[in-house]
Residue frames relative to the residue before (quaternion, step in Angstrom):
aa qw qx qy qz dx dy dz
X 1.0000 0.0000 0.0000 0.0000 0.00 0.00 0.00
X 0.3998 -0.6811 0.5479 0.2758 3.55 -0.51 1.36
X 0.1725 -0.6663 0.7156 0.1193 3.81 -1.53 0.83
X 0.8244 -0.3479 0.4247 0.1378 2.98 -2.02 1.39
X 0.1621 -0.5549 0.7496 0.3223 4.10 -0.78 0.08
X 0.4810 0.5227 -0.5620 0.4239 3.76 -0.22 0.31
X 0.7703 0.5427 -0.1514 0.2988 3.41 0.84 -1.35
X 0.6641 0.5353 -0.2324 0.4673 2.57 1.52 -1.33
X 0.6877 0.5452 -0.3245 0.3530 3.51 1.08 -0.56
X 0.4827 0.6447 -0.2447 0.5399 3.26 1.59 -0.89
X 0.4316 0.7486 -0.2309 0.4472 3.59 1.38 -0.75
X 0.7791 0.4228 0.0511 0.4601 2.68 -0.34 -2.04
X 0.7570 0.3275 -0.2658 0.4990 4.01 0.37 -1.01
X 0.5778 0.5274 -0.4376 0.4433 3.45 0.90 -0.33
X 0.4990 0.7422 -0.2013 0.3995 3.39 1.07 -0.74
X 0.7055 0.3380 -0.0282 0.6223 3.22 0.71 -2.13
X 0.6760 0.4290 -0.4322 0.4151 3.96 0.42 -0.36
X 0.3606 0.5767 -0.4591 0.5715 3.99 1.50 -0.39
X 0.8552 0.0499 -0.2566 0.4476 3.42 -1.13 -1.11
X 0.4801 0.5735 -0.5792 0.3244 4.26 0.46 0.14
X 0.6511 0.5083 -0.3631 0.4311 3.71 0.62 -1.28
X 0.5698 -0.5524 0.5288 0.3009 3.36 -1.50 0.65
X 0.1813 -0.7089 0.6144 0.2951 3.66 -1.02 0.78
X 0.6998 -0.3896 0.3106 0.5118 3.99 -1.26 -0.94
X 0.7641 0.3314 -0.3485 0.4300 3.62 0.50 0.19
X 0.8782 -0.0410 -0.1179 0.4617 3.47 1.30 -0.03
X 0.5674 -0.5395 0.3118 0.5383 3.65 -0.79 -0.25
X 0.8755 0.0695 -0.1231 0.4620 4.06 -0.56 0.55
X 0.2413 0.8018 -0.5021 0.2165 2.90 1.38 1.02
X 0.6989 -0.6033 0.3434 0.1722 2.62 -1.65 1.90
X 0.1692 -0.8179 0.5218 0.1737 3.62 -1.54 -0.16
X 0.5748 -0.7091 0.3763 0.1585 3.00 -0.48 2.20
X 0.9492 0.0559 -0.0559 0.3047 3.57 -0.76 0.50
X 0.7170 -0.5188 0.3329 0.3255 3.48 -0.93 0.36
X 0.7454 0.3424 -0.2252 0.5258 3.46 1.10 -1.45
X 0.8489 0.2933 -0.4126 0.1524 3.28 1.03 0.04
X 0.1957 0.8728 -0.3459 0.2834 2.67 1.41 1.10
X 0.6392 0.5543 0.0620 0.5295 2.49 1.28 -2.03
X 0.5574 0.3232 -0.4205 0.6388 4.01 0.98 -0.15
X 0.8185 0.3375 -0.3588 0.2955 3.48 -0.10 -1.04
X 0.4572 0.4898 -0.4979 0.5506 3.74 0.92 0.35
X 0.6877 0.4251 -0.4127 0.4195 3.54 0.31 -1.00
X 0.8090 0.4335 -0.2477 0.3102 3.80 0.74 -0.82
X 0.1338 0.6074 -0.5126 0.5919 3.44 2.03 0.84
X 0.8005 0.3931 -0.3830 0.2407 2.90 -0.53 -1.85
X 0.7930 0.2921 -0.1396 0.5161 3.80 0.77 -1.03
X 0.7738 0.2185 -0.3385 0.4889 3.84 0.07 -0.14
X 0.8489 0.1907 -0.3135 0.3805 4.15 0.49 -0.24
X 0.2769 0.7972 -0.4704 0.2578 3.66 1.33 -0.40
X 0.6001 0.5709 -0.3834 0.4086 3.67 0.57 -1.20
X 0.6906 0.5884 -0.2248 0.3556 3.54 0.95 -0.92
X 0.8076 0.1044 -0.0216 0.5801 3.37 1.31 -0.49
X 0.8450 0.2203 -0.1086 0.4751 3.57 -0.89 0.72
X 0.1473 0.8323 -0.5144 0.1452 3.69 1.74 0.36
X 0.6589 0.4186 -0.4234 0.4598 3.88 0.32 -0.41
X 0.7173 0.3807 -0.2141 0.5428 3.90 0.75 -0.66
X 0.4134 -0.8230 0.3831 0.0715 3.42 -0.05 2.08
X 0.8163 -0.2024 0.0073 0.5410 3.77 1.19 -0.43
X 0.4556 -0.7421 0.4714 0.1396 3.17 -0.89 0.76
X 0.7369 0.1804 0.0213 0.6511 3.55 1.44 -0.88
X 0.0080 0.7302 -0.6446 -0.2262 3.75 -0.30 0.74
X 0.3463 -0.7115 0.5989 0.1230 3.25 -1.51 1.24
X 0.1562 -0.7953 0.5672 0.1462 3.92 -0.87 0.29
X 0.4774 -0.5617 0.4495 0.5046 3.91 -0.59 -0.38
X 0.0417 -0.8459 0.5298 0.0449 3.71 -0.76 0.20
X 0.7935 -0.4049 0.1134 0.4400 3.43 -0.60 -0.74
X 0.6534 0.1573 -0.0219 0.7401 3.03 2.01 -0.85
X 0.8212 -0.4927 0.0134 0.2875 2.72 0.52 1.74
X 0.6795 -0.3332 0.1109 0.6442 4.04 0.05 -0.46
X 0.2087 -0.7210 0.6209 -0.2258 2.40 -1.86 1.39
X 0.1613 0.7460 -0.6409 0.0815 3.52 -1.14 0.83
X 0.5893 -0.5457 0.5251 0.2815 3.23 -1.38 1.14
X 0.7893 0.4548 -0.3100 0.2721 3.64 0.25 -1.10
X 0.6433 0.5320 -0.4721 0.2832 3.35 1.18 -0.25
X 0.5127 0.6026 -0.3293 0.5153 3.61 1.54 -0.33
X 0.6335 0.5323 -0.2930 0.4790 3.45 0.94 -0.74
X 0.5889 0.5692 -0.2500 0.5165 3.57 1.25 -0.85
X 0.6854 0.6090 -0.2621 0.3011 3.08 0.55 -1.20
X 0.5722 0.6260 -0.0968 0.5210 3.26 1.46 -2.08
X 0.7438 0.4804 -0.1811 0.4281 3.74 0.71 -0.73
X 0.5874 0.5064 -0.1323 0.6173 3.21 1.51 -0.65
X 0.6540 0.4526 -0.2697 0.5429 3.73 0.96 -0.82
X 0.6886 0.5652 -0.2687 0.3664 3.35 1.16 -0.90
X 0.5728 0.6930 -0.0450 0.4354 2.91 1.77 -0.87
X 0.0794 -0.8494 0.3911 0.3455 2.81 1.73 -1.50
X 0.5392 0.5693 -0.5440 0.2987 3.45 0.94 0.54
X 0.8036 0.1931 -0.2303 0.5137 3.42 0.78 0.93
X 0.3435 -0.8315 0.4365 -0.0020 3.75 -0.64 0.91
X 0.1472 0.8688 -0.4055 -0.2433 3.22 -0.87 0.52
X 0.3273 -0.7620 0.4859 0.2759 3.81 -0.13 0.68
X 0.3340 -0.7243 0.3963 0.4547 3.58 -1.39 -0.63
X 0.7515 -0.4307 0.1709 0.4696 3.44 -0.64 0.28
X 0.0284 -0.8655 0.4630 0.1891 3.46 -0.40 0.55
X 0.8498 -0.3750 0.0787 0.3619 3.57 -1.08 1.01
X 0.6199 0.4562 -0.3434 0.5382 3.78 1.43 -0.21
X 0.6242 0.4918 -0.4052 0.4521 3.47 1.30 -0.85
X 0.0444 -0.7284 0.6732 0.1196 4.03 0.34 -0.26
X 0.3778 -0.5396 0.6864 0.3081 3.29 -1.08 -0.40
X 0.2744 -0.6499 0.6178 0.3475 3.98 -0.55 0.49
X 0.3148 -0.6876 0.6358 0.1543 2.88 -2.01 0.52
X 0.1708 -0.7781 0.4903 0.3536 3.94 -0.06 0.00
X 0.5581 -0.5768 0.4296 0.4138 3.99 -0.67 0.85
X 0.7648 0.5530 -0.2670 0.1947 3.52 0.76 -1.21
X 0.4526 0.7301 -0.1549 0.4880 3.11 2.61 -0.73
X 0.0130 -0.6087 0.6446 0.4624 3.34 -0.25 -0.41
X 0.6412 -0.5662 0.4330 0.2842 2.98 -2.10 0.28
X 0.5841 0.4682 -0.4256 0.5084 3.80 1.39 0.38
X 0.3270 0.6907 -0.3823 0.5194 3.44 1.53 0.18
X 0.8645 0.2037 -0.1374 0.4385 3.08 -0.19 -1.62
X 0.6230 0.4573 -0.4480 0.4494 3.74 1.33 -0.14
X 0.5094 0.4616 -0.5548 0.4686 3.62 0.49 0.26
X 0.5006 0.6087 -0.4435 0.4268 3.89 0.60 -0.63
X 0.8033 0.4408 -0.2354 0.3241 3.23 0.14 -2.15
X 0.7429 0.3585 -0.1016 0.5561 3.59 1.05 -1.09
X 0.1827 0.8515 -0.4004 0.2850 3.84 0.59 0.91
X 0.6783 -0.4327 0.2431 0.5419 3.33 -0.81 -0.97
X 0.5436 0.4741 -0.5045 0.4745 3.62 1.46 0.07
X 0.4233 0.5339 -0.5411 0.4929 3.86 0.99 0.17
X 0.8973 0.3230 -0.1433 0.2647 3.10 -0.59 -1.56
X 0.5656 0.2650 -0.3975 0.6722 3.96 1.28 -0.36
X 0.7596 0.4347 -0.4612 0.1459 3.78 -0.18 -0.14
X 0.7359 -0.3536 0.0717 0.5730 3.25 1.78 0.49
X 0.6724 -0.6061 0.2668 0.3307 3.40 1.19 0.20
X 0.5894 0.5591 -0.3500 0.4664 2.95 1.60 -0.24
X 0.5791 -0.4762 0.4620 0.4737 4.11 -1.37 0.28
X 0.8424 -0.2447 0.3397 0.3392 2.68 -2.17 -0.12
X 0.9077 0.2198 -0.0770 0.3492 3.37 0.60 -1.36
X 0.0561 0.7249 -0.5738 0.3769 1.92 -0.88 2.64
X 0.2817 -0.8501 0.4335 0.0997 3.68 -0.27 0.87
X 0.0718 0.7381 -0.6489 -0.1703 3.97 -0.12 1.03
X 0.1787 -0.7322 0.6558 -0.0434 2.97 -1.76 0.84
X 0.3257 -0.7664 0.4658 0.2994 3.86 -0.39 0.87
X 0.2916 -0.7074 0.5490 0.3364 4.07 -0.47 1.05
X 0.8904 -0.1112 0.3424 0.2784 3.80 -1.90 -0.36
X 0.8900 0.2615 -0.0246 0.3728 2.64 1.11 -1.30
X 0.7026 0.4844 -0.3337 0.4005 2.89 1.83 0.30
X 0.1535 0.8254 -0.3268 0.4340 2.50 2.65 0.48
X 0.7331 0.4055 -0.2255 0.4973 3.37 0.44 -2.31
X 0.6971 0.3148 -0.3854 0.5162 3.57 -0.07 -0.80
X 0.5211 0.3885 -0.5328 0.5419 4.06 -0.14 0.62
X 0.8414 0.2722 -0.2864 0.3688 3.43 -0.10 -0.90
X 0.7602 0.5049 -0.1747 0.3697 3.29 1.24 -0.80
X 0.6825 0.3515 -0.1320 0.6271 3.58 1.57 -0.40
X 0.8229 0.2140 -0.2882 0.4404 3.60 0.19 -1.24
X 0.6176 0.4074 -0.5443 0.3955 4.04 0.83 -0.70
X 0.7507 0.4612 -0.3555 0.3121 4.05 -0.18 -0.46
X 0.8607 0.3041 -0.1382 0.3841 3.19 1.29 -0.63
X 0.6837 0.5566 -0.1894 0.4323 3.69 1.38 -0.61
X 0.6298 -0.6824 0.2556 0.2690 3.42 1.81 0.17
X 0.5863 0.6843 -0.3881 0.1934 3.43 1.28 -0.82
X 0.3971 -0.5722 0.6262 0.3505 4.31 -0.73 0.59
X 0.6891 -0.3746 0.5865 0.2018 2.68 -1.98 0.25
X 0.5762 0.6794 -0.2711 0.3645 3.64 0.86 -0.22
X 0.6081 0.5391 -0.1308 0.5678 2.44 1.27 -2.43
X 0.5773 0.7175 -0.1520 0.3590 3.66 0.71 -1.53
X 0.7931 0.1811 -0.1071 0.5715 3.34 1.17 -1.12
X 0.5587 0.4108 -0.5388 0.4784 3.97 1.03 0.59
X 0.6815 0.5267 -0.4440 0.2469 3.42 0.67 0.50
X 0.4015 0.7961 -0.2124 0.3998 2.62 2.04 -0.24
X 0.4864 0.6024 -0.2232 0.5922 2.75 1.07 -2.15
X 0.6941 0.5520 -0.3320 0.3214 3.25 -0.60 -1.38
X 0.7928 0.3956 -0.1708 0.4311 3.54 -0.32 -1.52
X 0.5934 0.5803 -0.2494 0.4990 3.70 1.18 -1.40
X 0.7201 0.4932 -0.2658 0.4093 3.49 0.85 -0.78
X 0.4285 0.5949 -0.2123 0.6460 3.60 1.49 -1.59
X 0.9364 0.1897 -0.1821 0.2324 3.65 -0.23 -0.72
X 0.5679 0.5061 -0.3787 0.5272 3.26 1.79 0.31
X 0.6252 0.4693 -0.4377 0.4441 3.60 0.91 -0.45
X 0.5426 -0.5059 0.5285 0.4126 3.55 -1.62 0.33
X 0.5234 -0.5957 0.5193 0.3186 3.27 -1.22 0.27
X 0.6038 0.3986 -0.4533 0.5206 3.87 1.04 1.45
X 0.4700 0.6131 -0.3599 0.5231 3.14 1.78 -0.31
X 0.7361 0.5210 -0.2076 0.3790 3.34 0.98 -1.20
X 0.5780 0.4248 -0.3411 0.6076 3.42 1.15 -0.83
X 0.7889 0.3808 -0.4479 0.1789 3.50 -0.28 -0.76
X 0.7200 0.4138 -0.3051 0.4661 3.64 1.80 0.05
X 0.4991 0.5347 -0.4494 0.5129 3.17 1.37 0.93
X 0.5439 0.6728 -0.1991 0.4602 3.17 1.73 -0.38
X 0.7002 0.4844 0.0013 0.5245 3.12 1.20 -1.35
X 0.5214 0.3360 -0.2751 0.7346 4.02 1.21 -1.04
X 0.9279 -0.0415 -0.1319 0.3461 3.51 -0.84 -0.56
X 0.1987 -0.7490 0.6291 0.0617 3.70 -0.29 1.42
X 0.6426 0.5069 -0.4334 0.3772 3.75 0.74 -0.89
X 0.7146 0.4802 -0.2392 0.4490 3.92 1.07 -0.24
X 0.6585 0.1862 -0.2903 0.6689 3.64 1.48 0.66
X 0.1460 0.7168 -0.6482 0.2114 3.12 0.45 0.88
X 0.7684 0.3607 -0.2391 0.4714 3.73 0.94 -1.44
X 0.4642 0.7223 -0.4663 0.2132 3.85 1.31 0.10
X 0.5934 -0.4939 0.6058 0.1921 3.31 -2.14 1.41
X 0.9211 0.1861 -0.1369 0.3134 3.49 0.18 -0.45
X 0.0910 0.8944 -0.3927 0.1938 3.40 1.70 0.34
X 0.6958 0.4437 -0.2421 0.5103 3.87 1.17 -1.57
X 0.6522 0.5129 -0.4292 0.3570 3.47 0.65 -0.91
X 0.6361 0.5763 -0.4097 0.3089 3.23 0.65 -1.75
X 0.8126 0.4063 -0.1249 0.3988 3.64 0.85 -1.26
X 0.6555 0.5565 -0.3243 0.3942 3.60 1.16 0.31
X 0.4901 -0.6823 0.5401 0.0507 2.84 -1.33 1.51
């Protein structure tokens, strides 16, 4: 389904307001990996969206996939922004590990890391770090806080939001994106693991 250039832009700033909001260990802390990118956009769309842009029904259509919801555009968003340079991505360096969860195996969770947010997000693995650059700082501070309206409210469910995305392991996270929205892993490879004991 072709998207709007309105959309795409709405896109893209949703994006930059993620890695802009403070996370729990710092201000604009960055977000480790592909999938959790991709969940924590998907979990805007459903738990904070109401909060902003209520007349514009979705920003990201999400679909079921292999590991669960999924959208081309948030990778597509991303790429535009990188191009842009108002956001970066590095790889993970040796403090950032990716957690593992004991109960997963670890070829489990590497089929996760290196999926379809691997393969549509450019081929590259999991470990990858987006990070918002200076400049997508200035253009936050300099365009969207003076001009685009958002409260302090709106401001703080993204917070929430990102703080949450970034305190849970990244099985903690699937298993409650897994759990709230079954109709969106319906087509998931890894549904049994996530949930075996």
């Amino acid at each position: 389904m072709p998207v709007s250039q309105k959309s795409q832009l709405t896109q893209k700033l949703l994006i930059l307001l993620l890695l802009y909001v403070d996370g729990p260990s710092r201000p604009a802390e960055p977000i480790p990996g592909k999938t959790r990118l991709m969940k924590t956009v998907f979990l805007f769309e459903r738990e904070v969206r109401p909060h902003f842009w209520s007349e514009q029904p979705i920003v990201f259509p999400f679909e079921a996939y292999d590991f669960g919801p999924y959208s081309d555009g948030v990778f597509d968003a991303a790429a535009a922004l990188e191009a842009l340079e108002m956001i970066s991505t590095s790889p993970l360096s040796a403090g950032q590990e990716l957690e593992t969860d004991a109960e997963m195996p670890d070829d489990r969770l590497r089929e996760i890391e290196e999926g379809p947010e691997a393969r549509d997000g450019g081929g590259d693995s999991e470990d990858v770090v987006y990070s918002i650059t200076d400049r997508g700082k200035a253009f936050i501070d300099q365009r969207v806080r003076p001009g685009y309206g958002i409260t302090e409210a709106q401001w703080d469910a993204l917070r929430r939001l990102k703080r949450r995305v970034l305190t849970a392991s990244l099985r903690q996270l699937l298993r409650y994106v897994y759990s709230r929205y079954p109709e969106l892993t319906e087509k998931s490879k890894i549904k049994g693991s996530l949930f075996a004991r």
